[in-house]
C-alpha positions in Angstrom: 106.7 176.5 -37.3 107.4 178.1 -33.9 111.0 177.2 -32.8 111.3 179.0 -29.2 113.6 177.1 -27.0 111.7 175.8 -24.3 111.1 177.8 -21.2 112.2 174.4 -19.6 115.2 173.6 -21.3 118.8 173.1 -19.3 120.8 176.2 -19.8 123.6 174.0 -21.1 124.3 170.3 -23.4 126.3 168.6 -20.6 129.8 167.2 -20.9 129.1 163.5 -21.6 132.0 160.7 -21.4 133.7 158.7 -24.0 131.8 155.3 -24.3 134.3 152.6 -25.4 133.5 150.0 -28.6 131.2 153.2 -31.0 131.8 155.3 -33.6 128.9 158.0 -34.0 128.7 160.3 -37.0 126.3 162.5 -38.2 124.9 164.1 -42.0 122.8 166.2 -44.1 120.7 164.5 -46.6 118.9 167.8 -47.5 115.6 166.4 -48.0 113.5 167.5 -45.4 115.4 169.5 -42.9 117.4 172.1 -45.3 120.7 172.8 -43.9 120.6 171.2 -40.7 122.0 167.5 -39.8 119.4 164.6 -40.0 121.3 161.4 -40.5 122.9 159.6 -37.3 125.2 156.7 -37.5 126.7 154.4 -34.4 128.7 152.3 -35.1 129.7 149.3 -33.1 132.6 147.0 -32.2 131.6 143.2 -32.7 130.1 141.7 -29.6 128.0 144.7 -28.5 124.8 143.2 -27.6 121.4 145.1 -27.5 117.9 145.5 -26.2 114.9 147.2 -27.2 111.2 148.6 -26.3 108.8 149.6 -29.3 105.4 150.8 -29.6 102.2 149.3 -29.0 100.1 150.7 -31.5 98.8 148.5 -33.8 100.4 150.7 -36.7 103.7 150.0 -36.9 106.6 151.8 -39.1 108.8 149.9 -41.0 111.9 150.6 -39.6 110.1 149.3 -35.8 109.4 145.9 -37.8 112.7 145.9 -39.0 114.0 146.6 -35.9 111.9 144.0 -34.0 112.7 141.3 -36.0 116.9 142.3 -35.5 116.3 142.3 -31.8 115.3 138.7 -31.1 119.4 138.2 -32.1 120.5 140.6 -29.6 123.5 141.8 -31.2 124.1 145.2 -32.6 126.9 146.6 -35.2 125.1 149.4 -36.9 122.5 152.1 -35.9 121.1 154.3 -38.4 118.7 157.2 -37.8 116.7 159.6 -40.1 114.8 162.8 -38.9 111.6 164.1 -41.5 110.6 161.0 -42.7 108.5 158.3 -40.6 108.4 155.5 -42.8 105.3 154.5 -41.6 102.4 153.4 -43.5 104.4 153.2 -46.7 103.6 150.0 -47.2 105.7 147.4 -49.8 107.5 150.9 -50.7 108.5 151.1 -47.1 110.0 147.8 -47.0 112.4 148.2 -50.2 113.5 151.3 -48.8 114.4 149.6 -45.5 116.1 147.2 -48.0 117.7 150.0 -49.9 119.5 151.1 -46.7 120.5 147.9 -45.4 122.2 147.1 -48.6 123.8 150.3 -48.5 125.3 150.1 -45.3 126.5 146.0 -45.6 128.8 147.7 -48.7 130.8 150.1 -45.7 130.4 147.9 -42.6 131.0 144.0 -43.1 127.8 142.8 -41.1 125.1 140.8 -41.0 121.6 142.2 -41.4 120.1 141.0 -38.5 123.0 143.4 -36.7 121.6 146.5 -38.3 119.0 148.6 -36.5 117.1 151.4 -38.7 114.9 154.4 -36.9 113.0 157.3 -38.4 110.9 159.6 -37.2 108.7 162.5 -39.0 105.7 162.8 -41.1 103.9 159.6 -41.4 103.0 158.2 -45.2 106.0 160.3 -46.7 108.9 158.5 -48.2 111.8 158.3 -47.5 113.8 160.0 -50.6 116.7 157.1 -51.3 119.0 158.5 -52.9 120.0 161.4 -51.0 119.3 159.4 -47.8 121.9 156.4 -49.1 124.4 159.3 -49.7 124.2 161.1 -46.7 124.7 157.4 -44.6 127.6 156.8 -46.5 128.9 159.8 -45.7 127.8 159.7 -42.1 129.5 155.6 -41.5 132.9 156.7 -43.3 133.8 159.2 -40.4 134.0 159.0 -36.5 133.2 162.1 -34.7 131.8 161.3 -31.4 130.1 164.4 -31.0 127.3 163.8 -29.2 125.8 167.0 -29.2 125.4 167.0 -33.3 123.8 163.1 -32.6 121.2 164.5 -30.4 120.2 167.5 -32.2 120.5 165.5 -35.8 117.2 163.2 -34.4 115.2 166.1 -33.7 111.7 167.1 -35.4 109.5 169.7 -33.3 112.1 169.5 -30.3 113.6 172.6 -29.0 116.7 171.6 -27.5 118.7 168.2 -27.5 118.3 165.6 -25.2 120.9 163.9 -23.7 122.8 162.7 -20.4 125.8 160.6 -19.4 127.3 158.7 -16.4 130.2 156.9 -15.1 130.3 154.5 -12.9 133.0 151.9 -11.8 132.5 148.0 -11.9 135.8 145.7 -10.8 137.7 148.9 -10.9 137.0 149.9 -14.4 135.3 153.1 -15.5 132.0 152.3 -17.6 130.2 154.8 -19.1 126.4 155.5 -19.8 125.0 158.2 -22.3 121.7 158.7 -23.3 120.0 160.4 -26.3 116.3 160.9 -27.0 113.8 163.1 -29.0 110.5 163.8 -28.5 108.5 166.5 -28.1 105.0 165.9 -29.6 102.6 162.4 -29.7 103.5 161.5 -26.9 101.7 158.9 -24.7 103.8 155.7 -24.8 103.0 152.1 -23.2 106.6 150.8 -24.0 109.3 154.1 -24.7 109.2 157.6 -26.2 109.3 159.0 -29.8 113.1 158.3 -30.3 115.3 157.4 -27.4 119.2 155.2 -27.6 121.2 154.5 -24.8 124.8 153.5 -25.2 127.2 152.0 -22.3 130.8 150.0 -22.5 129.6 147.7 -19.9 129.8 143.9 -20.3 126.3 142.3 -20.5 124.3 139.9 -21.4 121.5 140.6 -24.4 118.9 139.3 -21.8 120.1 140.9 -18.5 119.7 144.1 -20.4 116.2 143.6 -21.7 115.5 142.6 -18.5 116.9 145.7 -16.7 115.0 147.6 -19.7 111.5 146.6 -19.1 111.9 147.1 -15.7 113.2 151.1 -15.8 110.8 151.7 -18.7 107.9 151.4 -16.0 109.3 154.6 -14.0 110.6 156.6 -17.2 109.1 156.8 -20.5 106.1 154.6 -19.3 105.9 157.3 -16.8 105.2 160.4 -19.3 102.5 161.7 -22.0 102.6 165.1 -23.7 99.3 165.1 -25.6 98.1 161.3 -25.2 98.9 160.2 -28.3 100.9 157.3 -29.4 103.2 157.3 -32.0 104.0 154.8 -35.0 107.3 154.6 -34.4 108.5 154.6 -30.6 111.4 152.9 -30.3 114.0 152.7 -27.0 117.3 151.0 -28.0 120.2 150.2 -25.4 123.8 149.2 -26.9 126.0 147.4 -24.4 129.6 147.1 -26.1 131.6 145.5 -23.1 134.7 147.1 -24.4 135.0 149.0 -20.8 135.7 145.5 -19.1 137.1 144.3 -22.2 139.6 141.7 -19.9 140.4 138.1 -20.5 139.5 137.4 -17.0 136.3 139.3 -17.2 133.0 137.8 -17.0 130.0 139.1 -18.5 127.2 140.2 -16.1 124.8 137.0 -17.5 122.5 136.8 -14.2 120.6 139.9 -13.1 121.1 139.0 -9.0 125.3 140.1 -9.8 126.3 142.3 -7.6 128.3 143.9 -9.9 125.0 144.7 -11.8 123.8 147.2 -8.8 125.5 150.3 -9.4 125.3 149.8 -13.1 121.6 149.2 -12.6 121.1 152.7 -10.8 122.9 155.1 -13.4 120.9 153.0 -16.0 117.9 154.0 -14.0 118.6 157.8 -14.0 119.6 157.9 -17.5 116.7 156.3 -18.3 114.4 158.8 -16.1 116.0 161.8 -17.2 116.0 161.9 -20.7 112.1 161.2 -19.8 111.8 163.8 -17.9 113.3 166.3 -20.9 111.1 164.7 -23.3 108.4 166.4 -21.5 110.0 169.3 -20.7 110.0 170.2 -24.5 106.5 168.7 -25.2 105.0 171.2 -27.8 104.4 174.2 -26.6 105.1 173.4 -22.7 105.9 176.6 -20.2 105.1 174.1 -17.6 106.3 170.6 -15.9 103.4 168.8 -13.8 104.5 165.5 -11.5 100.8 164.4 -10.8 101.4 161.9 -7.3 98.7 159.0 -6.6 99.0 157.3 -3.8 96.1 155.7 -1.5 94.8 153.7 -3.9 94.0 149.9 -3.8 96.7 148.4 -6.4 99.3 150.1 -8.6 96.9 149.9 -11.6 94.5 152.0 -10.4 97.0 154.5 -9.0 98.6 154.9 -12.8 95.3 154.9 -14.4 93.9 157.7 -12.4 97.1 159.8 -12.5 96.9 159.0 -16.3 93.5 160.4 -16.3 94.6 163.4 -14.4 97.8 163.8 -16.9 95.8 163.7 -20.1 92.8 165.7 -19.5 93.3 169.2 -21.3 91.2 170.9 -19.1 93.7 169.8 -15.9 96.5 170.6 -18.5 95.1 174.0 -19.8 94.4 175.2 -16.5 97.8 174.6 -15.4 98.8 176.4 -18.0 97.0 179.4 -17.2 98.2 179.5 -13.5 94.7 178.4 -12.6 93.9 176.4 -9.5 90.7 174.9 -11.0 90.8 171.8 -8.4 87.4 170.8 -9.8 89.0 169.9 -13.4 91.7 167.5 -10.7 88.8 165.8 -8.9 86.6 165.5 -12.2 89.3 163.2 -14.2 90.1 161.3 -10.9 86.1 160.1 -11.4 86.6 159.8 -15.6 89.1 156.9 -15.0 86.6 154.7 -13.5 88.2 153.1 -11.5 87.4 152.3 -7.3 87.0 155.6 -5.3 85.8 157.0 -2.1 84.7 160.6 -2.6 84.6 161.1 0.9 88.2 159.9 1.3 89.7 162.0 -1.3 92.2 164.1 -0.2 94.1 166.7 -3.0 97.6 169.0 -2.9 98.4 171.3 -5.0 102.3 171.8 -4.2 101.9 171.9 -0.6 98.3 173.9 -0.8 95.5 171.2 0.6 92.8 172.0 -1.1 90.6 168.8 0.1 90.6 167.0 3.0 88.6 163.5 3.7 86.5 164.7 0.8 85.7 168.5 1.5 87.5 172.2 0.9 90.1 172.4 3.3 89.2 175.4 5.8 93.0 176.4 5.2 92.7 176.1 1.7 94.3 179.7 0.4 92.9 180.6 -3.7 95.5 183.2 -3.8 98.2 181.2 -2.4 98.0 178.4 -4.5 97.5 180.6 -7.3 100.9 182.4 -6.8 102.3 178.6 -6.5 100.9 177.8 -10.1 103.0 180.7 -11.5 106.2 178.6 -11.4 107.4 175.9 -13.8 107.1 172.8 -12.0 103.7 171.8 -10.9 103.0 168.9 -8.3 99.4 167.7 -7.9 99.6 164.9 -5.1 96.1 162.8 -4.9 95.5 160.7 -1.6 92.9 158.4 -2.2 92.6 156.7 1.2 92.3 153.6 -0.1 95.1 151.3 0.3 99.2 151.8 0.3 99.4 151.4 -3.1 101.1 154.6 -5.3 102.2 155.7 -9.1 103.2 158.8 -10.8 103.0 160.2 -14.2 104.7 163.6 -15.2 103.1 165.7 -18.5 103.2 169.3 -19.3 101.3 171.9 -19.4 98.8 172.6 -23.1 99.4 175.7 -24.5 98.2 177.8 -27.8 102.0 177.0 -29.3 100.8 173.4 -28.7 98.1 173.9 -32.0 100.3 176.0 -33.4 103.0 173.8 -33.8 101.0 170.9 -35.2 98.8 172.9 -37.4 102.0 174.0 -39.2 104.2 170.2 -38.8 104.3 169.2 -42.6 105.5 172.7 -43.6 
């Protein structure tokens, strides 16, 4: 399997804070992934309260039933994590193993089951193997390292780098902290999260604040992305809130989402949230390329996102991208695929800051060569006008590549 770093990758993992109230660890189980770390454990202090997103498909993994059911609770002590192994469409096998694991972890950590949260991600219809799995989580839940860096890369599959980013921010005079985690890389269309994404923060607030301020964010972040269209078995976005930042006597938990203490908590959510997104798509398979495809003009928001969606998932927009190619036609062609309500003679198309159609004909300053040397760089902007209304949505991809068929054609090995 080709394991080039991504041309998009950040040079460095940045320095991320010390979030108060969890314990993460990390482990080999040897299984699937020889030599490398592929168990994660957090661990939390008792009151950390939680939220989630999963996938929409109607083939879910067991650990995203699991994990669904556990949510409705909103409180959170233990998150485990494999890497190789999906779990999905395992059937009753798949739930004793989820069983196997919970019992497993209830012998180290005195909690409730409905306060566990189990995630996998991998090759779908493989088991999980138990008892090297079991091991490697008992191993994993007995230390503390809070290394983040080993947490991020221990959830990766077909990734290329790890994903991860961190904030501080200060509410009532008290440093709170935000980090971020996610994996991704391939099947990757999502209506609710990404592959694998967990966010973790000290702040103080209520289970359904934070679900609140998750379905909102998701809309501009991981609802905002696709690598190949697909839609995985097993998405899952999972944010901890601990408290143990305001952890005061006098401190009241942020229970109403119009608290103004909420606002500059809500923004370095937001960009957590957005970047880790953004990454995902930076290390789609096989990418060289990052395209932020811009609809505004239309009528409503819905048709704005499903035309850029159209324009975001078409592999001839995508392979020509690739290529350096400024093959408008392949642009104009999926705006008219997504069916929704368009003036052809009001169309008006960008690439970067190249017009290339104006009121629905070839710009006469429209430059081939120009544009063309634009294309050569690594991030892409294709900015549609419609002409239509004031409404406006965006959707960033990548660009499809031979590595793309490469990796997949070689994933099970």
């Amino acid at each position: 399997m080709i394991k080039k770093i991504s041309p998009l990758a950040p040079k460095n993992f940045p320095k991320l804070p010390l979030v108060k109230g969890v314990s993460i660890s990390t482990a080999k189980s040897g299984t699937k992934y020889k030599g490398r770390r592929d168990i994660f454990t957090a661990v939390f202090e008792k009151g950390t309260t939680v939220a989630g997103a999963f996938t929409q498909s109607d083939i879910r993994a067991e650990p995203v039933e699991f994990c669904k059911k556990n949510i409705i609770d909103g409180s959170a002590r233990v998150l485990v994590v494999n890497a190789g192994f999906a779990n999905a469409f395992t059937g009753k096998k798949g739930k004793k193993i989820n069983k196997s694991i919970t019992s497993n972890i209830k012998k180290i950590v005195k909690c409730r089951e409905k306060d566990i949260f189990i995630c996998s991600t991998g090759v779908i219809g493989e088991n999980i193997p138990l008892r090297p799995t079991n091991k490697a989580i008992s191993q994993s839940l007995k230390i503390s390292e809070n290394k983040w860096e080993s947490a991020a890369k221990s959830i990766m599959t077909t990734d290329t780098f790890p994903k991860a980013i961190g904030r501080k921010i200060l509410i009532d005079n008290k440093e709170v902290s935000l980090v971020g985690i996610a994996k991704g890389s391939g099947m990757i269309s999502p209506n609710m999260a990404t592959m694998l994404a967990f966010i973790f923060t000290d702040a103080l607030i209520d289970k359904t604040v934070l679900q609140t301020l998750l379905n909102i964010e998701l809309r501009n972040s991981f609802n905002a992305i696709t690598v190949d269209s697909d839609t995985s078995t097993n998405d899952t976005v999972l944010v901890f809130a601990t408290g143990k930042a305001m952890d005061d006597k006098n401190e009241r938990i942020i229970s109403r989402t119009s608290d103004p203490r909420l606002i500059k908590f809500r923004e370095a959510f937001s960009e957590v949230m957005h970047d880790l997104a953004i990454q995902i798509v930076k290390d789609g398979e096989g990418a060289k390329k990052l395209i932020q495809i811009k609809v505004s003009g239309a009528e409503n928001t819905s048709s704005a996102k499903e035309i850029a969606r159209s324009i975001a998932d078409s592999p001839l927009v995508k392979t020509a991208v690739g290529a350096s190619d400024p093959n408008w036609g392949r642009i104009i062609m999926a705006i008219g695929k997504a069916k929704e309500k368009i003036n052809p003679k009001k169309i008006n198309l960008k690439i970067g800051s190249n017009t290339i159609i104006k009121d629905g004909e070839i710009s006469r300053s429209y430059s081939e060569s120009r544009t063309k040397k634009y294309m050569k760089g690594k991030d892409i902007l294709l900015d549609i006008n419609l002409g239509l209304g004031n409404s406006f949505s965006q959707i960033w991809t990548c660009d499809l590549t031979e590595d793309y068929i490469k990796i997949n054609a070689d994933y099970r090995s």
